[in-house]
N, C-alpha and C positions, 0 to 999 in steps of 0.2 A: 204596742207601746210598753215601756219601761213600767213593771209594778214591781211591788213590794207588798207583802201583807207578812205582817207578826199574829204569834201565837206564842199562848203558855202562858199567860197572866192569870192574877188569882188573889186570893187570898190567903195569907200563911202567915204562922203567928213568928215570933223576934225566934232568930237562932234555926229559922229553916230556909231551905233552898225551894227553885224555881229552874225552871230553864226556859229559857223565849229562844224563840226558831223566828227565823224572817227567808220566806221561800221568795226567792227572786223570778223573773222574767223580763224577756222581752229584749235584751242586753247579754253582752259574750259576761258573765257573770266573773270566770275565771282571772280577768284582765284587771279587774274592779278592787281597789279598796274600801272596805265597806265598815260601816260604825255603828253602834250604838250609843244614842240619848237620851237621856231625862226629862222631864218637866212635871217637876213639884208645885200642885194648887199657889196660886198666887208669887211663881219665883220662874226666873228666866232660863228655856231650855242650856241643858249642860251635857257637853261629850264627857259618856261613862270609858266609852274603849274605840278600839282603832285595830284592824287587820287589813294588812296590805297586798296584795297577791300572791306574792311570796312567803307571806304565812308571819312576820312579823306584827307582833303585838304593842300598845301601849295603851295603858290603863291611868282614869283620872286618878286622885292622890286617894280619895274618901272610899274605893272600890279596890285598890292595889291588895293582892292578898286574898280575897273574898269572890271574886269576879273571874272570869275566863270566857274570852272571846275564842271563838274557834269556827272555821268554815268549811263545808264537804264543797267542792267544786262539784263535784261529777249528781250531785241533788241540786246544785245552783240556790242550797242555802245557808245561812250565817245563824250563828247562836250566843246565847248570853246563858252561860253558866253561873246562876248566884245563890250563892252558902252564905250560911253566917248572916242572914237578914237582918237588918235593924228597922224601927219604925220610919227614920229618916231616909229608907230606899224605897219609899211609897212614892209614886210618881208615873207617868203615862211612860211609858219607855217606845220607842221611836227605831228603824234601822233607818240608816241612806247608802243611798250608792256615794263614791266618791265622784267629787267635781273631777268638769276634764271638758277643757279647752272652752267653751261657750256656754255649755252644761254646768249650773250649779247644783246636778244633781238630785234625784228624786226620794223623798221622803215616803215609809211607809203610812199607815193610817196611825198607828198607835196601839199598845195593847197596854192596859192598866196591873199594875204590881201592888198591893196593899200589905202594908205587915205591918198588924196589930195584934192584941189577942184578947 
């Protein structure tokens, strides 16, 4: 079946970086556009970024700058490159696969990102 599990969360204090990896299975991975999300304690999950198979990026407005989506097809997984930390990027960060036809797509577990110092 279709997984996802994330990796690389942490804690790091304002002004540092992180990198989360999300290792895919189970699905032609290569065919797939795939995302990373948010969800900040008490606030409604939010798309950070977007890669599409072809390798096409976009980035939410708050992450634009700061962030880099980027994905190895041939490891079948996706990354979240984040510099420039601020305390308001503290939140449970999330991959999915992109929906597709019936499929709305499978969410990983979550991995926690905290920046404070």
């Amino acid at each position: 079946q279709v997984q996802l599990v994330e990796s690389g969360g942490g804690l790091v204090q304002p002004g540092g970086s992180l990198r989360l990896s999300c290792a895919a299975s189970g699905f032609i991975f290569s065919t797939y556009a795939m995302s990373w999300y948010r969800q900040a304690p008490g606030k409604v999950r939010e798309l950070v970024a977007t890669i599409t198979s072809g390798g096409s990026t976009n980035y939410a407005d708050p992450v634009k700058g700061r962030f880099t989506i980027s994905r190895d097809n041939a490891k079948d997984t996706v990354y979240l490159q984040m510099n420039s930390l601020k305390p308001e990027d503290t939140a449970v960060y999330y991959c999915k696969q992109a929906a597709r036809g019936w499929s709305p797509g499978t969410w990983g577990q979550g991995t926690q990102v905290t920046v404070s110092s």
